[in-house]
C-alpha positions in Angstrom: -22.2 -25.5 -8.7 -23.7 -23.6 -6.0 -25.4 -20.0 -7.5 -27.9 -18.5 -4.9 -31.0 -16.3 -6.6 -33.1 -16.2 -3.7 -33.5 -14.4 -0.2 -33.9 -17.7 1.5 -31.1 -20.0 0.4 -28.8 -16.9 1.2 -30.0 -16.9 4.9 -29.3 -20.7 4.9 -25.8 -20.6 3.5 -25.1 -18.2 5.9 -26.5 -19.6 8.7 -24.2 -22.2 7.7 -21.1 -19.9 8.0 -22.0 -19.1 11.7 -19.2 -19.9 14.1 -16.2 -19.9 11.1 -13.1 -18.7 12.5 -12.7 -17.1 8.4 -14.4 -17.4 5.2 -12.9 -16.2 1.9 -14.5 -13.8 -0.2 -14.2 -12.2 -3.5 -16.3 -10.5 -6.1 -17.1 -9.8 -10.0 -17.9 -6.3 -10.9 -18.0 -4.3 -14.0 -17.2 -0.4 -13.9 -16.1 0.3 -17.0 -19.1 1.9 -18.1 -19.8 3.4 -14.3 -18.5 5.8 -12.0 -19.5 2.9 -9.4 -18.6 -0.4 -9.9 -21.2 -2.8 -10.3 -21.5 -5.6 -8.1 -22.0 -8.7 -10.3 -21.5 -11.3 -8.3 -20.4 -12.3 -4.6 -18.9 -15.7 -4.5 -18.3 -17.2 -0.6 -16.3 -20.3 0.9 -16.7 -21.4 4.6 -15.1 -24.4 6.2 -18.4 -26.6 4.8 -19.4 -25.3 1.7 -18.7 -22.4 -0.9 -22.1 -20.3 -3.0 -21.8 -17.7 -5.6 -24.4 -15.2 -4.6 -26.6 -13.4 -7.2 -26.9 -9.8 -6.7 -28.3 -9.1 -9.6 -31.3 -11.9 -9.3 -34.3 -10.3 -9.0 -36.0 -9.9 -5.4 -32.7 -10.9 -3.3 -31.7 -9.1 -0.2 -28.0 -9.1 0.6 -28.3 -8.5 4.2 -27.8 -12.1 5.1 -24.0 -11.6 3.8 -23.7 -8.2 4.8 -24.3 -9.3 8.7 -22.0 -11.7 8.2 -19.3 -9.6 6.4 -20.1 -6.9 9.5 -19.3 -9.6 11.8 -16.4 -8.7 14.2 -16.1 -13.0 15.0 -15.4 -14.7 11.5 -12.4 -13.3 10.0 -12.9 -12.1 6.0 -9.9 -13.1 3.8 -9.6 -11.7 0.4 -7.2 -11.3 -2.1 -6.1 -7.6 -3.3 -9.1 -6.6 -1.3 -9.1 -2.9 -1.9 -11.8 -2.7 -5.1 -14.1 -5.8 -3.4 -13.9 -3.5 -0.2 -14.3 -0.6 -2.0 -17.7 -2.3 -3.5 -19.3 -3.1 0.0 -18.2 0.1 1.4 -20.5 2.0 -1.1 -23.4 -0.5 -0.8 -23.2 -0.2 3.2 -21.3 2.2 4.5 -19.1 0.1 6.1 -16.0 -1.8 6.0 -16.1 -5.5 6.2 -14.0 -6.7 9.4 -11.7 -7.9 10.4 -9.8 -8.3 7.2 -7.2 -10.2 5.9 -5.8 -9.5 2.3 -3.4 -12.8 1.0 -1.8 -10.4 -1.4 -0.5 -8.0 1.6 0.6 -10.9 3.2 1.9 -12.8 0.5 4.8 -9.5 0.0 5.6 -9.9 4.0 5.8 -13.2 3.5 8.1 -12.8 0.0 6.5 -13.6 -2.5 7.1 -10.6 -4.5 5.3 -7.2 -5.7 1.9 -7.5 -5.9 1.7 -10.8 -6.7 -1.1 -12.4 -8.6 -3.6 -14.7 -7.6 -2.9 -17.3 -9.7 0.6 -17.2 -9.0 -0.3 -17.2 -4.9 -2.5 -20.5 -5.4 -0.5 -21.9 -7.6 3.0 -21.9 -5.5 0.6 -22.5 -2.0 -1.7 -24.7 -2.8 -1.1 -26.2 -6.1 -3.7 -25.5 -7.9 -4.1 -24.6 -11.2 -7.1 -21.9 -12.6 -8.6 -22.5 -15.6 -8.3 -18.9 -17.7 -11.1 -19.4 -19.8 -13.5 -17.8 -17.9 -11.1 -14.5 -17.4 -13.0 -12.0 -20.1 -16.8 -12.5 -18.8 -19.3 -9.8 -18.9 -20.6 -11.0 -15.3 -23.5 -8.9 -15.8 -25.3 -11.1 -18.5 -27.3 -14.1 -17.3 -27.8 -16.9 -17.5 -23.6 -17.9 -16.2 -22.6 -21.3 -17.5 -21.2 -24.1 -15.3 -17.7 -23.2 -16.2 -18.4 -19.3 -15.3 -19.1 -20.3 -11.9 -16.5 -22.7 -11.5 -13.8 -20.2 -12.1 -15.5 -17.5 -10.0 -15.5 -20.0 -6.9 -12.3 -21.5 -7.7 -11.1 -17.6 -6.8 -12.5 -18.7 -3.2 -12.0 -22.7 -2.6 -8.2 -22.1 -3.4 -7.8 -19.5 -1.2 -8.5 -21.1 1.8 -5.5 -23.4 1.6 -3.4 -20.6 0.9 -4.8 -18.1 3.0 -3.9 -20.7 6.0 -0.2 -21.7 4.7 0.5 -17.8 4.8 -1.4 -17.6 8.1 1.1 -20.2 9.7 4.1 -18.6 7.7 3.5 -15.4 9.7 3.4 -16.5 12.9 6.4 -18.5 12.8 8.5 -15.7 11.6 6.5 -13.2 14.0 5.3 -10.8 11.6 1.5 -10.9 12.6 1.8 -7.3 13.7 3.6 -6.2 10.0 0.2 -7.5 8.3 -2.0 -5.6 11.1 -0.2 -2.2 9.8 -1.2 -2.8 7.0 -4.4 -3.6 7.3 -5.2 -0.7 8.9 -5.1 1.1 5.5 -8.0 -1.1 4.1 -10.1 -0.4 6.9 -9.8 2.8 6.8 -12.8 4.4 5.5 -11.2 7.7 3.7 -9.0 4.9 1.8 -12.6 4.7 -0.3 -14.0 8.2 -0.1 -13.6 10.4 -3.0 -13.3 14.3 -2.3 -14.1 16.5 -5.1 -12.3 19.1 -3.6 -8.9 16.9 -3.9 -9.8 15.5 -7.4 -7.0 17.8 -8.7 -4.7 16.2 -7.3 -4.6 13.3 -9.4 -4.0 15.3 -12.8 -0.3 15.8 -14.3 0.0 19.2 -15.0 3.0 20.9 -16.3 2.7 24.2 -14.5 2.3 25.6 -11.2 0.6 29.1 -11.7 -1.8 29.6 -8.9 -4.7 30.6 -11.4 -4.4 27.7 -14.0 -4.4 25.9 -10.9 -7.7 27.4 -9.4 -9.9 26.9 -12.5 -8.3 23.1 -12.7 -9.7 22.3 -9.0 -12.7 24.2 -9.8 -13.2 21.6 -12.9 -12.4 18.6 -11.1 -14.5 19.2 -9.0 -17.5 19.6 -11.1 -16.4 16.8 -12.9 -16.5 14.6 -9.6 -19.9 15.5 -8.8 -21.4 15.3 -11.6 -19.8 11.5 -13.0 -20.7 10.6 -9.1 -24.5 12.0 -9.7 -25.0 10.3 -13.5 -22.9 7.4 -12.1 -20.4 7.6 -15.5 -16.6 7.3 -15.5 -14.8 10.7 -15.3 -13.7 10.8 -18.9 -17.5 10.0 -20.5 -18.4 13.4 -18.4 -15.1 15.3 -19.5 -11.9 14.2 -20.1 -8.6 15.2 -18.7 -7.0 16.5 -21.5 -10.2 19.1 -22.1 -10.2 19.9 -18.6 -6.0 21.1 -19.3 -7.0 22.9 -22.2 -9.9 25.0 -20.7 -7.9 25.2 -17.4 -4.8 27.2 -20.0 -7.2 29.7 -21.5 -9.8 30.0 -19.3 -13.3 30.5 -21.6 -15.6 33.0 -20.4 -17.9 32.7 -23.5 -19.6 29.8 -25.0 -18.2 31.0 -28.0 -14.3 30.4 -26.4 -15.2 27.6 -24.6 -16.6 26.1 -28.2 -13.1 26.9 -29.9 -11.4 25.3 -27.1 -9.6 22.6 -28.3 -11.9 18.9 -27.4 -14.8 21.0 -27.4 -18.0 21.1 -29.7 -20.7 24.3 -29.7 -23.3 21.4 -28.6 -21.2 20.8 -25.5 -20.7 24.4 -25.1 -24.0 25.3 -25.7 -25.9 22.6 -23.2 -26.1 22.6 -19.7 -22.9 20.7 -19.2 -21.1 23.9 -20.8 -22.6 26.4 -18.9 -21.7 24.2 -16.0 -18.2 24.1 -17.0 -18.2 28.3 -18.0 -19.3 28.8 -14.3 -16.8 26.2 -12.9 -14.0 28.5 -14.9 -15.7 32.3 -13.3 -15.7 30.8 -10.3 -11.7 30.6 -10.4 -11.5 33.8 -12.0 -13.1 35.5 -9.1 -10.9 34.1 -6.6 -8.8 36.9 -4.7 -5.4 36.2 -5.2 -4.8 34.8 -1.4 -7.3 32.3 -1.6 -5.6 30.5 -5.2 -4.5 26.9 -4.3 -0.8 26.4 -5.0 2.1 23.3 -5.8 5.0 23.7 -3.3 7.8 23.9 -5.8 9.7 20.3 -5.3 12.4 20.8 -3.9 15.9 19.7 -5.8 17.8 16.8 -3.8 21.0 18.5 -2.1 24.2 18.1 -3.9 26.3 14.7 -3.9 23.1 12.9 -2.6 22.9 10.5 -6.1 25.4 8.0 -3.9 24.0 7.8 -0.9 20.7 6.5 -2.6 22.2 4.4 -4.5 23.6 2.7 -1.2 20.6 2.9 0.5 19.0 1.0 -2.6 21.5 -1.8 -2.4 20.8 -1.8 1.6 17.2 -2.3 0.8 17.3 -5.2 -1.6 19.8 -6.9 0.6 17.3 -6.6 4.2 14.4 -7.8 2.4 15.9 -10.4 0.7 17.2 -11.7 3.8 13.6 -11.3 5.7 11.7 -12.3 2.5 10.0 -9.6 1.7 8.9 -7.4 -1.2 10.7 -4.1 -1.6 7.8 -2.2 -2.9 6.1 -2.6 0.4 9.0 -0.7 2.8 10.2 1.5 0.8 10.0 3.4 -2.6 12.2 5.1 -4.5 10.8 8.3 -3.0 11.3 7.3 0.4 15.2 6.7 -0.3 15.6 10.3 -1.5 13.8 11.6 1.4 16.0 9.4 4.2 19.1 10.4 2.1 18.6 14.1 2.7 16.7 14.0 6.1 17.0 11.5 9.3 13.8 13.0 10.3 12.1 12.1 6.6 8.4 11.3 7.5 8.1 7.7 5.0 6.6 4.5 6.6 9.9 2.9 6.1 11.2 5.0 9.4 8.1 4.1 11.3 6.8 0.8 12.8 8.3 -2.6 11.5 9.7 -0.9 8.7 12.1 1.1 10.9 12.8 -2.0 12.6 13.7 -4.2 9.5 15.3 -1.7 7.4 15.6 2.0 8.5 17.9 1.9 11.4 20.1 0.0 9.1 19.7 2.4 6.5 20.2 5.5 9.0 23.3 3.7 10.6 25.1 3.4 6.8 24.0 6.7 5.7 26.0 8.2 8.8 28.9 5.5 8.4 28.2 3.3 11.9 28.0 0.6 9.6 29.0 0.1 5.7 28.2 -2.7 2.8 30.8 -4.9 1.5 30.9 -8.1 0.0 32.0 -11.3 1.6 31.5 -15.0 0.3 29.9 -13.1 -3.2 27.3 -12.0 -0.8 26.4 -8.6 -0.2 26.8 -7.7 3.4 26.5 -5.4 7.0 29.7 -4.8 8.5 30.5 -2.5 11.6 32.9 0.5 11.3 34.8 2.9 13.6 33.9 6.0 12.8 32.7 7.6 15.3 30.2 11.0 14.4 31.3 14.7 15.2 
């Protein structure tokens, strides 16, 4: 096994990945304890050889690899690349490129939702991946022979696969439905974390405008401060605390003690008083400047059918072009073509529009309608003609 520990073998395994049309990449990283994941290992496979790279060894410099993920001539192929990108986007600043993610294109190419990468390996290049090795604390050193063989193995086998789903999207011509796509990964904001949107991501049960204010004022906080002492959100305050304080809105350390969640040492610290200001804050908000949740709005009458149609349209298009429903449209989406021809969802736009909502615009209005012929769902035209 190939592990590199030392500034100088990392400049010579890359050196030796200079003039690859692609090399595969993936990482192991813990975050469980973290705000930030921690980059554990990097492992690496070029058309000549494959290295798991050390992070963590002490005195190594990365930017060997970091040139080379920066470099616009050697495609990087991962699979489910979002967290590895993620990883290098916080240690650099930037996005490794060009990208290819084998999951992504695995759904064009229909293999399914999300499909693992076992599965992808195993059906592409026949290879089977020795679980063992699944459950490792990556951080702890020294890694055994088998530890590295499984981390590489999620790079050797790749290649193989990466190329058979390469050659399977150019002969159907769907190059350009993977570039869409990719255009999300690269996208820095797809890594950037907003405090002032954390709020967002929390259920919440009510709409009034002043629960609402001292909940964005709290996730906020709560953003910043897990960000500064690097700790997942829920060891700096967890969601159902930041609910309860959000209802009843302490002013004291004495209510905020009481609140339900809460102990008088929390209240009493500096995280408490953090968390008493976050909630005046809120308080003193004029009444115009309170964020708000558009009401959702209630589908119109009689639409229930029309989705249900659309539903059966989608399952039967992407069955035909092989690809995974989740990735042109959701549940979601349906609604919102059903009740508007003007809905703004990807599956009106781009390739999506082209494989599926035409189709699903043309039924909704009755140019065309479903019926089964041959115990096979299917398009046929009609003659109704819209007033």
């Amino acid at each position: 096994m190939t592990l590199i520990t030392t500034t100088s073998d990392l400049e010579a395994f890359c050196r030796d990945l200079a003039g690859a049309d692609y090399i595969t990449v993936d990482t192991e990283f813990l975050r469980e304890k973290t705000f930030y994941p921690q980059l554990c290992l990097v492992q690496v496979a070029g058309p000549k050889s494959a290295a798991a790279i050390d992070p963590l060894a002490e005195g190594i410099d990365l930017a060997p690899l970091i040139d080379v993920l920066n470099d616009p001539s050697v495609l990087k192929v991962f699979h489910a690349a979002r967290q590895d990108v993620e990883i290098f986007y916080q240690l650099t600043g930037k996005i490794p490129h060009p990208l290819f993610d084998t999951q992504v294109a695995a759904m064009v190419c229909g293999f399914g939702d999300s499909v693992g990468y076992e599965t992808l390996v195993t059906k592409l290049a026949g290879a089977r991946i020795d679980k063992s090795s699944r459950f490792t604390d990556w951080s702890q050193r020294p890694l055994t022979d088998r530890q590295l063989q499984y981390a590489l193995s999620d790079v050797t086998h790749l290649r193989p696969a990466y190329e058979k789903l390469r050659r399977r999207l150019h002969r159907t011509g769907r190059e350009h439905w993977l570039e869409e796509e990719m255009a999300v990964l690269t996208d820095p904001a797809t890594y950037e974390s907003d405090p002032e949107t954390a709020w967002m991501r929390l259920k919440v049960r009510t709409n009034k405008p002043r629960f609402l204010a001292v909940l964005k004022e709290l996730a906020a906080w709560r953003e910043r401060e897990a960000q500064r002492r690097d700790l997942p959100r829920s060891r700096v305050l967890r969601d159902e605390a930041m609910l309860e304080i959000a209802a009843h809105a302490p002013t004291t350390v004495d209510d905020l003690a009481r609140t339900r969640g809460m102990g008088r040492g929390f209240a009493e610290g500096r995280q408490g008083a953090d968390v008493l200001a976050a909630v005046q804050r809120a308080l003193d908000l004029p009444e115009s400047e309170l964020p708000r949740l558009e009401p959702r709005e209630e589908p119109p009458q009689g639409i229930a059918p029309i989705v249900e149609l659309l539903r059966v349209l989608l399952k039967m298009k992407c069955d035909e072009n092989h690809v995974a429903s989740k990735l042109v449209a959701s549940a979601a989406d349906l609604e919102a073509i059903a009740a508007d021809d003007e809905a703004d969802v990807p599956a009106l736009h781009g390739w999506r529009r082209e494989m599926f909502g035409d189709d699903a615009l043309a039924l909704k209005h009755g140019r065309i309608a479903l019926a089964i012929l041959d115990r096979r769902v299917r398009i046929v035209p009609t003659e109704v003609v819209e007033e």
